[in-house]
Structure formats: structure tokens, C-alpha cells
KOLSE-109120 format. One record per residue (C-alpha): x, y, z; residue in one letter. Coordinates in nm, 4 decimals, always signed. Layout:
BEGIN
c1: X | c2: Y | c3: Z | aa: A
...
END
This chain:
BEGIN
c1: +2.5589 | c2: -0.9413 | c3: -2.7475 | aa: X
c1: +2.2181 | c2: -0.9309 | c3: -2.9348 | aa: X
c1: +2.0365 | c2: -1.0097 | c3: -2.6326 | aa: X
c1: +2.1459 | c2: -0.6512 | c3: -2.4805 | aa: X
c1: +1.8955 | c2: -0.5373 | c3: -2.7281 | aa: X
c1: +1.6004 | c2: -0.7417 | c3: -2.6261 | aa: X
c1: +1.4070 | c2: -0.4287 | c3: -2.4393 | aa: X
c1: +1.4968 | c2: -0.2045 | c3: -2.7196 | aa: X
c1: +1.3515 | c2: -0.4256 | c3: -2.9311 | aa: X
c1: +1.0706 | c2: -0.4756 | c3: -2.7271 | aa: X
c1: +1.0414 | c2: -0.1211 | c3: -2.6629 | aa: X
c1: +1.0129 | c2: -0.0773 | c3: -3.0563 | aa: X
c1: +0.7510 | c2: -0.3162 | c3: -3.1102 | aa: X
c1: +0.5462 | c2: -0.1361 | c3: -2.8806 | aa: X
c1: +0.6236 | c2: +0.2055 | c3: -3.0277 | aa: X
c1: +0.5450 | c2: +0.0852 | c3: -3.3454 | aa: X
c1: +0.1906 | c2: -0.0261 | c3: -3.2937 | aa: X
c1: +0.1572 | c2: +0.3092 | c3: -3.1235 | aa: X
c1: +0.3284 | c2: +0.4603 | c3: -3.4348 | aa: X
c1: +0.0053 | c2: +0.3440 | c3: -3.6339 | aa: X
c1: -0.1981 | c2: +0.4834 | c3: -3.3945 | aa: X
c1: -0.0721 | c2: +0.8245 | c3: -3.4411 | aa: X
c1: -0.0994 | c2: +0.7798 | c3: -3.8276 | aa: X
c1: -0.4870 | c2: +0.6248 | c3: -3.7548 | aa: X
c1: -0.5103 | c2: +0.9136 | c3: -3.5175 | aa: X
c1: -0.3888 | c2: +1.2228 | c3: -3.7665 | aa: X
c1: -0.6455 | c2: +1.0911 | c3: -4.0286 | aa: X
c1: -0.9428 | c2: +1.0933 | c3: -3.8195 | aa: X
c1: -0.8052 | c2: +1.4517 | c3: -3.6902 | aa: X
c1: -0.7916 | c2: +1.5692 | c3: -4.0516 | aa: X
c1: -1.1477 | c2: +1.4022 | c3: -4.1538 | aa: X
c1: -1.3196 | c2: +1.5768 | c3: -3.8815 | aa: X
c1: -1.1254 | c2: +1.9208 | c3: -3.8077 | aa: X
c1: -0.9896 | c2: +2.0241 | c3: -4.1535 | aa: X
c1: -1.1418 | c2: +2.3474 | c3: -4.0779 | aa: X
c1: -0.9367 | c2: +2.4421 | c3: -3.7378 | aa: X
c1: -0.6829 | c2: +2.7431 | c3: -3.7616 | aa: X
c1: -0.4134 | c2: +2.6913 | c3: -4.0158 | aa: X
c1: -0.1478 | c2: +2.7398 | c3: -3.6911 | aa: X
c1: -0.3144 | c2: +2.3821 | c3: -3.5594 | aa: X
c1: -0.3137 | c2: +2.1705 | c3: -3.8443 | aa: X
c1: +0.0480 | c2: +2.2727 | c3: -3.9101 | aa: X
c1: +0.1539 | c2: +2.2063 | c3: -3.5340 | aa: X
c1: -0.0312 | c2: +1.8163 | c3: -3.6199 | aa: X
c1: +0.1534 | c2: +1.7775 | c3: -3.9646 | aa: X
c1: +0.4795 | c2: +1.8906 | c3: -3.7293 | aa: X
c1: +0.3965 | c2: +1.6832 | c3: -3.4610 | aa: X
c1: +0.3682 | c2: +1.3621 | c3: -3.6463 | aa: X
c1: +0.6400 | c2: +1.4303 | c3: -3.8871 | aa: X
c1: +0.8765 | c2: +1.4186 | c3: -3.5998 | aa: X
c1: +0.6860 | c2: +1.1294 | c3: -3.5033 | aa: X
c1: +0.7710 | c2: +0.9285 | c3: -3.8325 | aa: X
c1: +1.1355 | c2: +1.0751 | c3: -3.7868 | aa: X
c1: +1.1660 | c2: +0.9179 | c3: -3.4804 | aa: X
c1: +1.0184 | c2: +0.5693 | c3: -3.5991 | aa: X
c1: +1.2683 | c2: +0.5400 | c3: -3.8833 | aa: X
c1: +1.5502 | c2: +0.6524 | c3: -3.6706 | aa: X
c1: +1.4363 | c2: +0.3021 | c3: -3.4279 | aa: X
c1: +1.4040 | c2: +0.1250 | c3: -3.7613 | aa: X
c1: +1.7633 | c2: +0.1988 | c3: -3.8442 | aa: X
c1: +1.8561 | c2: +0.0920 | c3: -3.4753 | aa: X
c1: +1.7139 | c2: -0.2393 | c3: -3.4958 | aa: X
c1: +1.8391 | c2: -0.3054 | c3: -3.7980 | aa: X
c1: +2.2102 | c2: -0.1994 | c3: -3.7292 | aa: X
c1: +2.2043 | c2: -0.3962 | c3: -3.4393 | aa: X
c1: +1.9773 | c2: -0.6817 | c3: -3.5273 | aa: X
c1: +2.0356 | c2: -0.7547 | c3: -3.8620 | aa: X
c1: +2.3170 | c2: -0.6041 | c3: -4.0034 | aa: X
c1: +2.4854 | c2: -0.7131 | c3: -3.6531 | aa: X
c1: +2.7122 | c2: -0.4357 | c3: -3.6746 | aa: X
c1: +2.8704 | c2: -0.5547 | c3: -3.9897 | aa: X
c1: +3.0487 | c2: -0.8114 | c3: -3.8110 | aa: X
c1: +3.2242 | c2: -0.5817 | c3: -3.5319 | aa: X
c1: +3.1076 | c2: -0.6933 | c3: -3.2153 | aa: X
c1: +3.2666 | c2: -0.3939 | c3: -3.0169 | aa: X
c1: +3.0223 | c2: -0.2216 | c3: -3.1652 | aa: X
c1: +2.7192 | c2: -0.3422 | c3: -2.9826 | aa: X
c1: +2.8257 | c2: -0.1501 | c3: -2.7027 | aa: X
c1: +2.8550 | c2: +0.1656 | c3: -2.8529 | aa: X
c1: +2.5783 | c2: +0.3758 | c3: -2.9586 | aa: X
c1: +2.5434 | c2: +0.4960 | c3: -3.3272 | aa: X
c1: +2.3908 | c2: +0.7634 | c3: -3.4914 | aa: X
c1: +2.0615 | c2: +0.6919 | c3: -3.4702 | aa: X
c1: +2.0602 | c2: +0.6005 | c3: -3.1191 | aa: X
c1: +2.1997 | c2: +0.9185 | c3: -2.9843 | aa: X
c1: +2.0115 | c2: +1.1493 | c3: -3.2055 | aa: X
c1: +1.6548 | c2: +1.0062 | c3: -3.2205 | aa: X
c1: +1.6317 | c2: +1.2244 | c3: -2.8836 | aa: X
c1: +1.6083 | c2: +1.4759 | c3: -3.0849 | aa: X
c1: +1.2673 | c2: +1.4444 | c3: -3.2603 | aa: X
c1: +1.0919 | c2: +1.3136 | c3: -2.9371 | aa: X
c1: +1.1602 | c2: +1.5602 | c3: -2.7120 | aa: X
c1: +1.1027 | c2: +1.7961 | c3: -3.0228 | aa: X
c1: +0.7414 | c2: +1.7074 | c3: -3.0245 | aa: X
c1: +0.7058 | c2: +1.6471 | c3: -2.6272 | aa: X
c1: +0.8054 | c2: +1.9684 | c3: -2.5871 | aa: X
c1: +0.5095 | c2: +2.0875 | c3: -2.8152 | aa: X
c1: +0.2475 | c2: +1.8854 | c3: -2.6927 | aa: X
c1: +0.3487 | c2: +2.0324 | c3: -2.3350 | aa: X
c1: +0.3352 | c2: +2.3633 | c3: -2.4585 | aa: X
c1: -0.0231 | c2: +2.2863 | c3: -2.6414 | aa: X
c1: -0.1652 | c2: +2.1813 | c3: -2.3133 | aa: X
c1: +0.0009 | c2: +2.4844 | c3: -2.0892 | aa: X
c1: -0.1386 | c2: +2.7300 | c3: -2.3633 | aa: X
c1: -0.4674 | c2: +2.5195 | c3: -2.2939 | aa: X
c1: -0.4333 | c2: +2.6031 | c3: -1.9393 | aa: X
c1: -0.3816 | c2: +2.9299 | c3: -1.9736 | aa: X
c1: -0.6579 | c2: +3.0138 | c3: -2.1832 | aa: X
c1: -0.8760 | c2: +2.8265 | c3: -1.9303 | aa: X
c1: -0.7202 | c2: +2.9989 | c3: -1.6229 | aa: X
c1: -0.8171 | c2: +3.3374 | c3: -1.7573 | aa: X
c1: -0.4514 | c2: +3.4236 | c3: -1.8947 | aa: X
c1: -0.3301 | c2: +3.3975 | c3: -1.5082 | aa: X
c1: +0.0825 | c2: +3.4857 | c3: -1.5213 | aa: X
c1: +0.1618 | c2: +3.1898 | c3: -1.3081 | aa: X
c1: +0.0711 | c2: +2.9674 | c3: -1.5873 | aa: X
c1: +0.4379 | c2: +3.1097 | c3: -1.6943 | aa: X
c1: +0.5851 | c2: +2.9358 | c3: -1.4114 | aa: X
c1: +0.5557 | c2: +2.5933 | c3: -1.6727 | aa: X
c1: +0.8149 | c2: +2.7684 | c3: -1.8490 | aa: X
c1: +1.1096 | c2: +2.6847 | c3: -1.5849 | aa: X
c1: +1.0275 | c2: +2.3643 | c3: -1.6426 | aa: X
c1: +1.0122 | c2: +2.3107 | c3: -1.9792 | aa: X
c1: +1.3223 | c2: +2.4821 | c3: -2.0320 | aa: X
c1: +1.5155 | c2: +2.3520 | c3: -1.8255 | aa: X
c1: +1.4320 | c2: +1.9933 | c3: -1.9498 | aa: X
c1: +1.5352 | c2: +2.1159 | c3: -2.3085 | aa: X
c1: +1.8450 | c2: +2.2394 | c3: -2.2032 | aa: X
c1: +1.9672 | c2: +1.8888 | c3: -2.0398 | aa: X
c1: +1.7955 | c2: +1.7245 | c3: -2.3332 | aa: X
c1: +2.0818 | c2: +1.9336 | c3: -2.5357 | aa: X
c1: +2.3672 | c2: +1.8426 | c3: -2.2680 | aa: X
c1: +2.2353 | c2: +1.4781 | c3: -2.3008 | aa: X
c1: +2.3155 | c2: +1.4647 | c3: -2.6464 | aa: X
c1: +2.6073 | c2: +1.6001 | c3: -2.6421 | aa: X
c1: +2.6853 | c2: +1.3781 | c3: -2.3269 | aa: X
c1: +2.6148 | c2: +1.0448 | c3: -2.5530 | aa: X
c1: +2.8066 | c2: +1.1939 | c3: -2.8427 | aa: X
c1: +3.1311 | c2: +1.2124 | c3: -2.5711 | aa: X
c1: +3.0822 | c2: +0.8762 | c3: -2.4664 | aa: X
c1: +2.8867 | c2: +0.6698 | c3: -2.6912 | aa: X
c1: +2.9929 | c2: +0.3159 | c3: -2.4899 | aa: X
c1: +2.6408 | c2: +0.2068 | c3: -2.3023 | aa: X
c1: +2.8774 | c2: +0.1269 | c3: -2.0337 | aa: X
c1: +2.9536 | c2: +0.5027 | c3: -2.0189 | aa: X
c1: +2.6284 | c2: +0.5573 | c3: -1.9379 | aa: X
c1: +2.6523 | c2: +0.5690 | c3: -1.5556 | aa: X
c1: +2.8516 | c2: +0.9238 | c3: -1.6765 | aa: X
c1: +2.7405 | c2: +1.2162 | c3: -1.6265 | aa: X
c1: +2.3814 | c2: +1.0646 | c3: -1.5097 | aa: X
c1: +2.2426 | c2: +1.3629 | c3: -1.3384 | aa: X
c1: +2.2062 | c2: +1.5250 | c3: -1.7342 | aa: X
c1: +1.9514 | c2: +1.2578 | c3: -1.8476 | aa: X
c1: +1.7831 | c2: +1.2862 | c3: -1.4916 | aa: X
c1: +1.7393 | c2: +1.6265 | c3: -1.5061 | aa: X
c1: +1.5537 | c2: +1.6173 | c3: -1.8436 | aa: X
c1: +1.3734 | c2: +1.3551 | c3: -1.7141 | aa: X
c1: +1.2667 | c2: +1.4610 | c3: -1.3875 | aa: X
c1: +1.1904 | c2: +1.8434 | c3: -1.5594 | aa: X
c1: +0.9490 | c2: +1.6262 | c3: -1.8309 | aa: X
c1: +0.7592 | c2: +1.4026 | c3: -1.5607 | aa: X
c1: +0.7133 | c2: +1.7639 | c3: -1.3554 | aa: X
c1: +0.5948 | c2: +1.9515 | c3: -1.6153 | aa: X
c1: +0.2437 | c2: +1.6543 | c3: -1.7007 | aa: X
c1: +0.1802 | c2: +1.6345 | c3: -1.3538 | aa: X
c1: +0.1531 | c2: +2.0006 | c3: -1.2746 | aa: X
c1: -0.0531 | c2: +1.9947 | c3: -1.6098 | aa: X
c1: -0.2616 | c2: +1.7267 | c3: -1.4872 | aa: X
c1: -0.3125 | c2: +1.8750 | c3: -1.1520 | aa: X
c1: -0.3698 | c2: +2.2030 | c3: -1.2631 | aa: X
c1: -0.5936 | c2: +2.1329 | c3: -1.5573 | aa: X
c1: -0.8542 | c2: +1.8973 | c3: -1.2272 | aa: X
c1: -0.7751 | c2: +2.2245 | c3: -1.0624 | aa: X
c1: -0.8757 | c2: +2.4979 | c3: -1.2863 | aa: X
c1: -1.1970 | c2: +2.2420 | c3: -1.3871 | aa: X
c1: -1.2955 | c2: +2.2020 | c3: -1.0738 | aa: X
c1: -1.2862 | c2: +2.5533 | c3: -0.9621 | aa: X
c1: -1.5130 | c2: +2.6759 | c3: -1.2177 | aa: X
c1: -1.7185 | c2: +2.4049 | c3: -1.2691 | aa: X
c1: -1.9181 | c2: +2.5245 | c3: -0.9405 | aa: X
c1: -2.2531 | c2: +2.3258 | c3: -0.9183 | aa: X
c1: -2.1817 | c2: +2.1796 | c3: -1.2605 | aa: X
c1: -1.9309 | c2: +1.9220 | c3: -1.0875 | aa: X
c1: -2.1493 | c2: +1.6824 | c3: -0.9692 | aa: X
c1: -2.3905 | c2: +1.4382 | c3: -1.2135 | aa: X
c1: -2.2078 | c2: +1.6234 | c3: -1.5334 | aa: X
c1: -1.9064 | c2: +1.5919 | c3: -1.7779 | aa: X
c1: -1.6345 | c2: +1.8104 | c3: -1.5979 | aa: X
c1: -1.5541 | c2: +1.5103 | c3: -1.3234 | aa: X
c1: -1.4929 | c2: +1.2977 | c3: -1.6778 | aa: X
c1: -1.3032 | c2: +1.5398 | c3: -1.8343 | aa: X
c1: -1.1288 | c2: +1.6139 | c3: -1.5233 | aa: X
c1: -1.0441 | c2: +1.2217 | c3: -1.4922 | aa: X
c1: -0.9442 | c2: +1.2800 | c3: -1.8984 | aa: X
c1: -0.6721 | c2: +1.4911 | c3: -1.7575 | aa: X
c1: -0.5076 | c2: +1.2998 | c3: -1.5550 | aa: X
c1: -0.5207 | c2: +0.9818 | c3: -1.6819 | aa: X
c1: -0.3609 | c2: +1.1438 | c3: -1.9841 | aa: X
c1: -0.0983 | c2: +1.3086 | c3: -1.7232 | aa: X
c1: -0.0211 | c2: +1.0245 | c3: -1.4907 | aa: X
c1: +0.0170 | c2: +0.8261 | c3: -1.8375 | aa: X
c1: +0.2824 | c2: +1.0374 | c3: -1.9470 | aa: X
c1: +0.4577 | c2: +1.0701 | c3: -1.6097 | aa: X
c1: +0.4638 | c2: +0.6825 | c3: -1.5104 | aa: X
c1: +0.6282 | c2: +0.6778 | c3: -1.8944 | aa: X
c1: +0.9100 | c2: +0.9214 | c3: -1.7329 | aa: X
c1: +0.9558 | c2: +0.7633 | c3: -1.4120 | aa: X
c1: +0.9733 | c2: +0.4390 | c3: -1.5744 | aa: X
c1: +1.2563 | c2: +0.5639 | c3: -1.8103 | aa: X
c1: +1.4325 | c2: +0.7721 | c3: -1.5157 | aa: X
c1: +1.4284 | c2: +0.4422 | c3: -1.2649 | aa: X
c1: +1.5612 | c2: +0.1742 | c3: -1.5762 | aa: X
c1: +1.8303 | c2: +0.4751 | c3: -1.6030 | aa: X
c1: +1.9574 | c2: +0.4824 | c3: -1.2604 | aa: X
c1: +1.9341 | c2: +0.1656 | c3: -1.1760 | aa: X
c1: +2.0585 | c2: -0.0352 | c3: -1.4194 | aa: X
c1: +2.2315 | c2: +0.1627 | c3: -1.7161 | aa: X
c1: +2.4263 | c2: -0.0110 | c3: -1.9456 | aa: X
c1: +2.1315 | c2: -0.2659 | c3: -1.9753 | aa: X
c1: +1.9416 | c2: -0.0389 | c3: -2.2183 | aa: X
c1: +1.6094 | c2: -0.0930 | c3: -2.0743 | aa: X
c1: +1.5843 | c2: +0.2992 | c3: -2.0298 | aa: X
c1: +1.5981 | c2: +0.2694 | c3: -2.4079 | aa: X
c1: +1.2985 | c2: +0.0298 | c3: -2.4502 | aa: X
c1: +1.0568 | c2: +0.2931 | c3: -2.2306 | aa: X
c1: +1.1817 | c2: +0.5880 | c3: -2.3833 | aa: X
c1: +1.0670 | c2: +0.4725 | c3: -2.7600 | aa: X
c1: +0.7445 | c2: +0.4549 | c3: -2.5911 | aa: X
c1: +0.7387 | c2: +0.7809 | c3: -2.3858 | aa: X
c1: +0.7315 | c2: +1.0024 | c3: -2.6758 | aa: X
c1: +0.4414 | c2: +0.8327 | c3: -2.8484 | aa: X
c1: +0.2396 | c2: +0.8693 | c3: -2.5347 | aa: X
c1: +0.2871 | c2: +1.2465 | c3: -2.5683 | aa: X
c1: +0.1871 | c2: +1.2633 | c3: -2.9275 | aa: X
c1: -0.1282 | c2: +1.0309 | c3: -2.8768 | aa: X
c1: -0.2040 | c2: +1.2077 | c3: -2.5621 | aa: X
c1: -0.2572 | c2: +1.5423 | c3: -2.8054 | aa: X
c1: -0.4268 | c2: +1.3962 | c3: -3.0801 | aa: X
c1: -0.6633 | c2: +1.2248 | c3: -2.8738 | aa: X
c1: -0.8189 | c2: +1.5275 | c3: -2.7120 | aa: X
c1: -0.8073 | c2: +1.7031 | c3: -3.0014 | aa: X
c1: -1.0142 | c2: +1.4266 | c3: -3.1804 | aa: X
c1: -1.2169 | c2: +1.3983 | c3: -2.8488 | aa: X
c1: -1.3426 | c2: +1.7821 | c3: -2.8957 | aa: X
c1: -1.6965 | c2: +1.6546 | c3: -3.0158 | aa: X
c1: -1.7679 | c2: +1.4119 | c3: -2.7716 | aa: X
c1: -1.6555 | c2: +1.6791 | c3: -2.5545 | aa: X
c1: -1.8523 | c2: +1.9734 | c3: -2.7027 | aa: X
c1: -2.1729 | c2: +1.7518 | c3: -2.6926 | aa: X
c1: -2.1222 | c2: +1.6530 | c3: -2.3218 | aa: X
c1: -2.0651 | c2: +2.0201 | c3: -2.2323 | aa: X
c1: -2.3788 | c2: +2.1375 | c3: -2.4202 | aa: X
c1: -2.5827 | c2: +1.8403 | c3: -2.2789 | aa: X
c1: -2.5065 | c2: +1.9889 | c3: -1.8656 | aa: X
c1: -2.5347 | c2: +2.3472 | c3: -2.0057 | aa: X
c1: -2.9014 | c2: +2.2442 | c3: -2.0786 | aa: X
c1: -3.0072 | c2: +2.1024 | c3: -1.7324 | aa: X
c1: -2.7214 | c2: +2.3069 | c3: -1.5207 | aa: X
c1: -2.7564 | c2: +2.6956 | c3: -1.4260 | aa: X
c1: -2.5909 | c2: +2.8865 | c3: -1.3486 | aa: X
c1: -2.3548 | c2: +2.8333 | c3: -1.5927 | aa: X
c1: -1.9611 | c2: +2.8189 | c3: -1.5783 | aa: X
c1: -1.7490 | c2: +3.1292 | c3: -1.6148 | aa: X
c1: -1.4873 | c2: +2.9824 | c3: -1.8338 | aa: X
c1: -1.4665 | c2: +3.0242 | c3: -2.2635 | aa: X
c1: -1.5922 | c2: +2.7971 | c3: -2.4656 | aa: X
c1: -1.3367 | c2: +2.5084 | c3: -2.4808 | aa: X
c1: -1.4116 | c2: +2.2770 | c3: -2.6951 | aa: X
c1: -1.5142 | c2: +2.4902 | c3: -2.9960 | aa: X
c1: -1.1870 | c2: +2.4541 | c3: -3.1702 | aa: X
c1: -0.8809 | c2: +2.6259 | c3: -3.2173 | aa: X
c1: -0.9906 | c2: +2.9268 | c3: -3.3550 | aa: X
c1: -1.2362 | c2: +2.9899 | c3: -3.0497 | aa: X
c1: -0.9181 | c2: +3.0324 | c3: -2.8365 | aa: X
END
């Protein structure tokens, strides 16, 4: 029955290398932008905490399965265990932040427009089926219950994979609005590119986990992709926060030869500026 586990395990190999990036990630964060708002470097500390939650909650998968083979029960490699059905909880835990980061982001940039509430729906909406998902696997822990109830773990994960493309689009959107003659021969079409690269990422992530869901279930691929989505989330934040100088010097460098100038904030002064 081991090899059911193969693209779990595979999944956590990946996760783990990504797993040191986050820690390699948080350091240079704290090196360079000890300074931000207290509110920020709490919200990192958070972030990555659930982060390292989440690893040693794969850690104690592969290891039930994998080594301690179940202590000897084979029925039980087709039921889920603890750590299984409730590592959900820290990943979506910090998606759902790093969503939230880059829709405050958004708002900020849009001028405080009310339909960047409309991200909300959304984001709610995914939580809530993340909630009825656990309780879901908790009902029927057997992989090969997993064709159950299947429109709860689509729902979360179509509401997730909505919620970083309309940031994507609408962060290219905002960018490219007020950019005016600043879009062309500048750093706004790279940090509009930034954007959605960072989006699609995150999305292909969710679509990959929603189609290994549907189509095959109780194979536990959907498993494998989903210990990656969540570190794509996490990395996605830190990187642009740890990108803010490159940023900040590429801004200042068009500023120079560009007029007139934009009309939005100051973005990439830090935290504190927004």
C-alpha cells in the first residue's frame, strides 16, 4: 500500500526544499526590514510559524505512513490520520493572510476604492468550505471516501484560485492605469509581470490540486500539490516584501527621467508608509 503514498511523498520533498526557502527567506526579511511596523513583522513571525506547523504535521505523515507503516495495520493506509486531515488547517491559515496582505495592498493602491471589498466574498467563502472540508475528512477519513461530498473541497478550491487571479489582474490593472506615460521603457511593466507571475503561480498550484481531486481521488495526488500550494503563498509574500528595495530603486530611477509623475502613494516605502 506504500506506493499510494508516492505523490505525497513527492509532494513533501518538494515542500520541504521550499520550507527552507521560507526560513532563508524570513532571515533576509528580518536583516533588511527589522524596522517595518511592529503589525508586519508579527504577521511574518505568524506566517511562517504556521508554515513550520504545517511542515511537521507532513513530517508526522510520512513517517506514520512510511516508516512506522501504520504500526503494522494495513487498513490503515487508507484512512487518513490526524495529521493528514488537520494540516489544512495551518495552510489555509496563512493563505488566507497572504491574500488578505495583497488585497489590503490593492486597496491602498486603488485609492481605498469599496469594490476592493468585493475580495471579501471570496475569501470567505473559501474559509468556510475549508471548515466543512475538515469536518468532511473527519466524517470519512477512508481516501476512498473521498469522492464524498467533493463539491466542499472544490469550493475552497475554486474560491482560493479566484481570489490570486483577480489579485493578479487587478494589481496589472490598477498599475497600468496609473502608470500613464511611465508604462513604457520603465519598471511598472516588470512589476506588473511581478504580479502575475506571482498570481498565475499560485492559481496553476490550485487548479492543479482541484483537477488531481476530481479526477482521480483516492489516489492522493491532490495531496502531493496541496503540500506545495501553501508554500507558494507564503514565498509569494516574502518575496515582494524582500523585493521592496529593488523595487524602491527601480521606481526612483523612472521618477528621475519620467514626468509627469504617477498619482499613486509611495509603495514601496514600507509598511509604515501605508
Amino acid at each position: 500500500m506504500t506506493f499510494l503514498f508516492i505523490p505525497v511523498f513527492i509532494g513533501f520533498i518538494i515542500s520541504t526544499v521550499l520550507y527552507g526557502t521560507t526560513c532563508g527567506q524570513v532571515i533576509c526579511y528580518y536583516r533588511r526590514y527589522s524596522s517595518d511596523v511592529l503589525g508586519m513583522t508579527s504577521l511574518v513571525v505568524f506566517v511562517w510559524l504556521m508554515d513550520t506547523v504545517q511542515q511537521f504535521l507532513m513530517t508526522d505523515t510520512i513517517w506514520y505512513y512510511l516508516i512506522y507503516r501504520c504500526g503494522g495495520d494495513t487498513s490503515s493506509f487508507s484512512t487518513a490520520n490526524w495529521a493528514v486531515i488537520f494540516h489544512v488547517i495551518p495552510t489555509e491559515i496563512a493563505v488566507v493572510i497572504v491574500q488578505c496582505v495583497f488585497v489590503r495592498r490593492i486597496w491602498i493602491m486603488s485609492e481605498r476604492n469599496k469594490w476592493t471589498y468585493l475580495f471579501s466574498l471570496p475569501i470567505i467563502a473559501g474559509t468556510v468550505a475549508d471548515g466543512a472540508y475538515i469536518w468532511k475528512c473527519h466524517r470519512f477519513p477512508s481516501f476512498h471516501d473521498d469522492s464524498k461530498l467533493q463539491w466542499i473541497p472544490i469550493t475552497a478550491a475554486a474560491c482560493r484560485a479566484l481570489t490570486d487571479i483577480g489579485i493578479a489582474v487587478a494589481m496589472c490593472t490598477i498599475l497600468r492605469m496609473k502608470s500613464g506615460d511611465m508604462w513604457k521603457g520603465s519598471f511598472v511593466p516588470v512589476l506588473a509581470d511581478f504580479a502575475l507571475a506571482t498570481g498565475l503561480v499560485t492559481s496553476v498550484a490550485t487548479a492543479g490540486y482541484l483537477t488531481a481531486l476530481i479526477a482521480k481521488p483516492s489516489e492522493l495526488y491532490y495531496i502531493g500539490i496541496y503540500y506545495v500550494y501553501g508554500r507558494l503563498h507564503v514565498n509569494t509574500l516574502l518575496a515582494g516584501l524582500n523585493a521592496r528595495d529593488v523595487l524602491r530603486n527601480m521606481a526612483k530611477e523612472s521618477l528621475r527621467q519620467s514626468t509627469p509623475r504617477p498619482k499613486w502613494p509611495v509603495m514601496f516605502a514600507g509598511p509604515s508608509a501605508a
